[in-house]
VMD Tcl script that draws the C-alpha trace (Angstrom):
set ca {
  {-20.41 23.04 -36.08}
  {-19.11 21.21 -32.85}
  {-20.72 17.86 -32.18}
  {-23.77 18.40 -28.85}
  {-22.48 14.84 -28.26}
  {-18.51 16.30 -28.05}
  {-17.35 14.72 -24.76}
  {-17.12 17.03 -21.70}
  {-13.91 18.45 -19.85}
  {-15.21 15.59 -17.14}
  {-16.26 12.95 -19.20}
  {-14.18 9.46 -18.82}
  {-12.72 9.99 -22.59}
  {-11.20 13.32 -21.86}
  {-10.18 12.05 -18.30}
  {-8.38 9.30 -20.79}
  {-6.95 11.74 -22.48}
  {-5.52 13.70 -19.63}
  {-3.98 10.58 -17.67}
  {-2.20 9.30 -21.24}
  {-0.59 13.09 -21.72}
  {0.49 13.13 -17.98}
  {2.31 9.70 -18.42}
  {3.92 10.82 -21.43}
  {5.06 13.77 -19.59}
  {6.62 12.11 -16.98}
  {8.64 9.78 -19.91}
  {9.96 12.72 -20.98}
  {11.11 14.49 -17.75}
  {12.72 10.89 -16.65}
  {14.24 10.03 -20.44}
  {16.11 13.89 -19.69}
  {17.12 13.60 -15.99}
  {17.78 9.89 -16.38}
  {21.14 10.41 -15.83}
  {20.62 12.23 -12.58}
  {18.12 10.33 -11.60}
  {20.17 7.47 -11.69}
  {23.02 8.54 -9.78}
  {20.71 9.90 -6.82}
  {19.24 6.50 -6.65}
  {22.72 5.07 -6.30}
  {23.82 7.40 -3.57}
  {20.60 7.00 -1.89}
  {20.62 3.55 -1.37}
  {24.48 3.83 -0.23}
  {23.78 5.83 2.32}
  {20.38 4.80 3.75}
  {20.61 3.11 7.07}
  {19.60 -0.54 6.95}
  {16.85 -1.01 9.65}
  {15.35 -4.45 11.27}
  {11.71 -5.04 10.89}
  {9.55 -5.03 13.65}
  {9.69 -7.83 16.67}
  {7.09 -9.85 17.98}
  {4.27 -12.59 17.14}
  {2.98 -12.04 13.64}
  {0.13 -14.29 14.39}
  {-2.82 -13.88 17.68}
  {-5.98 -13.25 18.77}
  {-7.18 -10.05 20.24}
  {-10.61 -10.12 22.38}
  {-12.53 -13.19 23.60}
  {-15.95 -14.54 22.42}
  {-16.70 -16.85 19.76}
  {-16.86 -16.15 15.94}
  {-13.78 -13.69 15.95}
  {-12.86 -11.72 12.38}
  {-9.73 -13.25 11.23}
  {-7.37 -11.09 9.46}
  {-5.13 -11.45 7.06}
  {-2.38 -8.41 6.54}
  {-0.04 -8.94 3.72}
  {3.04 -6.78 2.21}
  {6.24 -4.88 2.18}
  {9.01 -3.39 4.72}
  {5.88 -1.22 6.12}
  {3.80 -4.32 6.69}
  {6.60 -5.63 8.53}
  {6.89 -2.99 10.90}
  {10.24 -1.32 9.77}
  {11.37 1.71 11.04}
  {9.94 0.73 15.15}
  {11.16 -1.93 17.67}
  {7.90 -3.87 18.07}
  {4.72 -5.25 16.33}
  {2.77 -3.43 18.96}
  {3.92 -0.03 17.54}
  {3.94 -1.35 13.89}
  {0.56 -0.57 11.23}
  {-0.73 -4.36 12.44}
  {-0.52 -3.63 15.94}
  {-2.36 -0.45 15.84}
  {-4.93 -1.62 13.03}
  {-6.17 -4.82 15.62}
  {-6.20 -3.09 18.11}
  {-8.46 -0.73 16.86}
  {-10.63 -3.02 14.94}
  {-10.86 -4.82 17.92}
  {-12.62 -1.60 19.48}
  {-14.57 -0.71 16.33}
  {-16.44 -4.31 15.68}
  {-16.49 -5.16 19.66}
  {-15.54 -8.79 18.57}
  {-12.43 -10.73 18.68}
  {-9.98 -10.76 16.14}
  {-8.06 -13.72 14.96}
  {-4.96 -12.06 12.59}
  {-1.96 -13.11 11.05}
  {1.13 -10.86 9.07}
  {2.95 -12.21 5.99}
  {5.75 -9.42 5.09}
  {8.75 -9.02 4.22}
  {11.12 -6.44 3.32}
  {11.81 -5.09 -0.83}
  {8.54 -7.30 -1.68}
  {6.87 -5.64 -4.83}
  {3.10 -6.50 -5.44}
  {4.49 -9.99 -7.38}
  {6.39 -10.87 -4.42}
  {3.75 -10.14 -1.85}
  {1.69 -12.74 -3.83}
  {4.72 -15.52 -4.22}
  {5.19 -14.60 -0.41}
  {2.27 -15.80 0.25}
  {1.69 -18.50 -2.13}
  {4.52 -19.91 -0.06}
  {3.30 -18.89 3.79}
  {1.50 -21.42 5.94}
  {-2.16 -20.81 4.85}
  {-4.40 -18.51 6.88}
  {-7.86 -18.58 6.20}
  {-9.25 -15.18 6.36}
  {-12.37 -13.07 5.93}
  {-10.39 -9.55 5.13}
  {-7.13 -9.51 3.62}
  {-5.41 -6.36 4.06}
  {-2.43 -5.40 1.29}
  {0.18 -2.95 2.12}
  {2.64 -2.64 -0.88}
  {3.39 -0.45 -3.78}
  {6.28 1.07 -3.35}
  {8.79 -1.41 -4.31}
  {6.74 -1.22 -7.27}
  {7.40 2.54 -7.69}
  {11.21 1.70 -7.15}
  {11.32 -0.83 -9.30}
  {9.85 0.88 -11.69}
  {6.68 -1.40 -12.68}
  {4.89 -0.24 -15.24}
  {1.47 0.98 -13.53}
  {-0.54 -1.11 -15.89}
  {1.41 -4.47 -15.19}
  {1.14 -2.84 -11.41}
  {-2.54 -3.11 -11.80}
  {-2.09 -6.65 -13.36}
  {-0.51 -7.99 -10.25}
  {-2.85 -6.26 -7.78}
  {-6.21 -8.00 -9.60}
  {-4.19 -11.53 -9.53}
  {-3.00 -11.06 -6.26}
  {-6.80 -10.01 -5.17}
  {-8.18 -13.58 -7.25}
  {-6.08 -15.89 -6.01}
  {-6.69 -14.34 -2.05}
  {-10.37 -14.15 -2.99}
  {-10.68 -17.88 -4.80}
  {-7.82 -20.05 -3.05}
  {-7.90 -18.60 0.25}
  {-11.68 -17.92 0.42}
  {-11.32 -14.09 1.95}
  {-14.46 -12.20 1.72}
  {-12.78 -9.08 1.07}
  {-9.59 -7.75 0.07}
  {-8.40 -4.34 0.89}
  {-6.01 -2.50 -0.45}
  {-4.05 0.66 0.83}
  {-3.16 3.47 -0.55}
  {0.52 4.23 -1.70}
  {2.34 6.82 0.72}
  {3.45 10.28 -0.44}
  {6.49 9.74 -1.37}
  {7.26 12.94 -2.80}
  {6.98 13.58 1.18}
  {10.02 11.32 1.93}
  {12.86 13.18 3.83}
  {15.66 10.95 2.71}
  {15.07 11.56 -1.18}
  {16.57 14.21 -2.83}
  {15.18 16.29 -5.37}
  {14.18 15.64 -8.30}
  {14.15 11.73 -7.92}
  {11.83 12.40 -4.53}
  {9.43 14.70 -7.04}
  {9.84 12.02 -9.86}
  {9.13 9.27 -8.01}
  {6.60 10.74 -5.98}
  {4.17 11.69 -9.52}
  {4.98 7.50 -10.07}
  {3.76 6.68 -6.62}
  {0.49 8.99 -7.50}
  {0.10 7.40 -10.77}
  {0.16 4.35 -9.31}
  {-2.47 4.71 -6.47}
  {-5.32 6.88 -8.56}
  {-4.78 3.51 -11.44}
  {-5.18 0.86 -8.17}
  {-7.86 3.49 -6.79}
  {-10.31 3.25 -10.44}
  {-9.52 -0.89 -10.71}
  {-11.38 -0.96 -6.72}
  {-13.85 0.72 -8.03}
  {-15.34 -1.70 -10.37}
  {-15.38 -4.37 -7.91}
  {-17.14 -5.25 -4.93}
  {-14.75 -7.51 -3.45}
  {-12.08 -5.14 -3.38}
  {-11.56 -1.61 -2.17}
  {-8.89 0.91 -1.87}
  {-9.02 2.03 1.65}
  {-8.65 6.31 2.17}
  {-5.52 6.94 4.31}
  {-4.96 10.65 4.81}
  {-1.20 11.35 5.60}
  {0.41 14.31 6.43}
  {4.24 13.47 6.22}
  {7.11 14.80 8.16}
  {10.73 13.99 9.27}
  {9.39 13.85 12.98}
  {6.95 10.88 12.21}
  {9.00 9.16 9.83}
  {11.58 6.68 11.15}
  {15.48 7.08 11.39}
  {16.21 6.44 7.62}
  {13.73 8.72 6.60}
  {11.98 6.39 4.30}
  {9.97 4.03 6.43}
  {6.91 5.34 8.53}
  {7.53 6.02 12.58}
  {4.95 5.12 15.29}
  {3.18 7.88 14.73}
  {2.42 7.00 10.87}
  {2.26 3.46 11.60}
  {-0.30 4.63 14.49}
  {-2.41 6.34 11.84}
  {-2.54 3.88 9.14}
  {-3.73 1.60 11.44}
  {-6.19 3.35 12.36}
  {-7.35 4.75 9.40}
  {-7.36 1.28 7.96}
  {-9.33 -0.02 11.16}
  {-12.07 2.02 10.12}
  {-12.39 1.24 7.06}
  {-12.30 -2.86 7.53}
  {-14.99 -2.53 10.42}
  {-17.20 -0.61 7.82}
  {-16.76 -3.95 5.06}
  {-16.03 -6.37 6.92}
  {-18.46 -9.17 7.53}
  {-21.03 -9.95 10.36}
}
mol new
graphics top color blue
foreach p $ca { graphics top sphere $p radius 0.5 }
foreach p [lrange $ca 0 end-1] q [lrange $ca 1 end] { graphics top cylinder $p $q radius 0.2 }
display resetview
């Protein structure tokens, strides 16, 4: 007779179980379509357009008054505004500007990106940056993660030491985290790689999504995208104004709901 202590369809061993078969899955479809998946990689990155990040001050103040929120925002090719002209119309100009308007107080911020970073690199980036003391750091990376194909674990692994040294050396209060994009959404990737790395890219965020979870001094922050070609920039792999408009945003929100007083 069945166990009355058998664990549910919901309970966090079977959920275990269910993540461990989907990885295993995904092996498998990559160990068969390696080959293809290889070559579409090759001819993607031939014939992707190389685009400029973003122009403009990567360091200001918005607002005037004393005490001011200072910001830290941290990360990849998106961080860096690639795929528009200006800072202004990049995920950090959107996201003070509408913090600034959410907290009515000033904000002091400052951007360290660069272009192909993974997680690791967004943390030796930094290591290496002229030091900004913050109370919210805000990390946008993960996809260079995806490409480079970093195990999600190790992923993980270089999120949490990434989030301790921000936390201990730089003294931020808070670190925030955003979510991966859908990449499976991407115009420029063809199928299957765009379906193959997309389920990665998933993977990835629901693992960085239950690590936030057990901590209080870091978060994942919700970031509802709908993709398409028309908000996506030129190359059809980096966000457009209109994506960077609603990360900000959306990430505006949720650092005026943490952030401290």
């Amino acid at each position: 007779m069945p166990s009355s202590r058998s664990a549910s369809p919901t309970s966090p061993a079977s959920d275990r179980g269910e993540r461990v078969a989907h990885a295993a899955t995904a092996v498998a479809v990559k160990l068969a379509l390696a080959p293809l998946l290889v070559a579409q990689a090759i001819a993607t990155r031939r014939r992707a357009p190389v685009l400029p990040e973003a122009d403009g001050a990567r360091e200001g103040v918005i607002g005037e008054g004393a005490a001011p929120l200072r910001l830290l925002v941290a990360g990849d090719s998106s961080a860096a505004g690639v795929g528009v002209a200006r800072q202004d119309d990049a995920v950090v100009g959107h996201l003070v500007r509408a913090l600034h308007r959410a907290i009515e107080r000033p904000v002091a911020w400052a951007l360290r990106a660069r272009t192909g970073l993974t997680t690791r690199g967004v943390h030796a980036l930094l290591r290496d940056s002229p030091e900004f003391r913050a109370d919210v750091a805000v990390v946008i990376s993960g996809v260079n993660d995806v490409i480079d194909q970093v195990p999600t674990a190790r992923a993980v692994r270089d999120r949490a030491a990434l989030a301790d040294w921000l936390l201990g050396e730089l003294g931020v209060r808070h670190v925030v985290f955003a979510p991966l994009p859908p990449i499976h959404r991407f115009p420029l990737l063809p199928e299957p790689l765009r379906r193959v790395m997309g389920g990665d890219a998933r993977r990835h965020d629901a693992a960085l999504a239950r690590w936030a979870a057990t901590r209080s001094d870091v978060s994942h922050a919700p970031v509802a995208l709908d993709l398409d070609a028309a908000g996506m920039a030129s190359d059809g792999f980096h966000p457009g104004e209109p994506v960077y408009r609603a990360c900000g945003e959306a990430l505006a929100l949720h650092v005026a709901r943490i952030a401290p007083r």
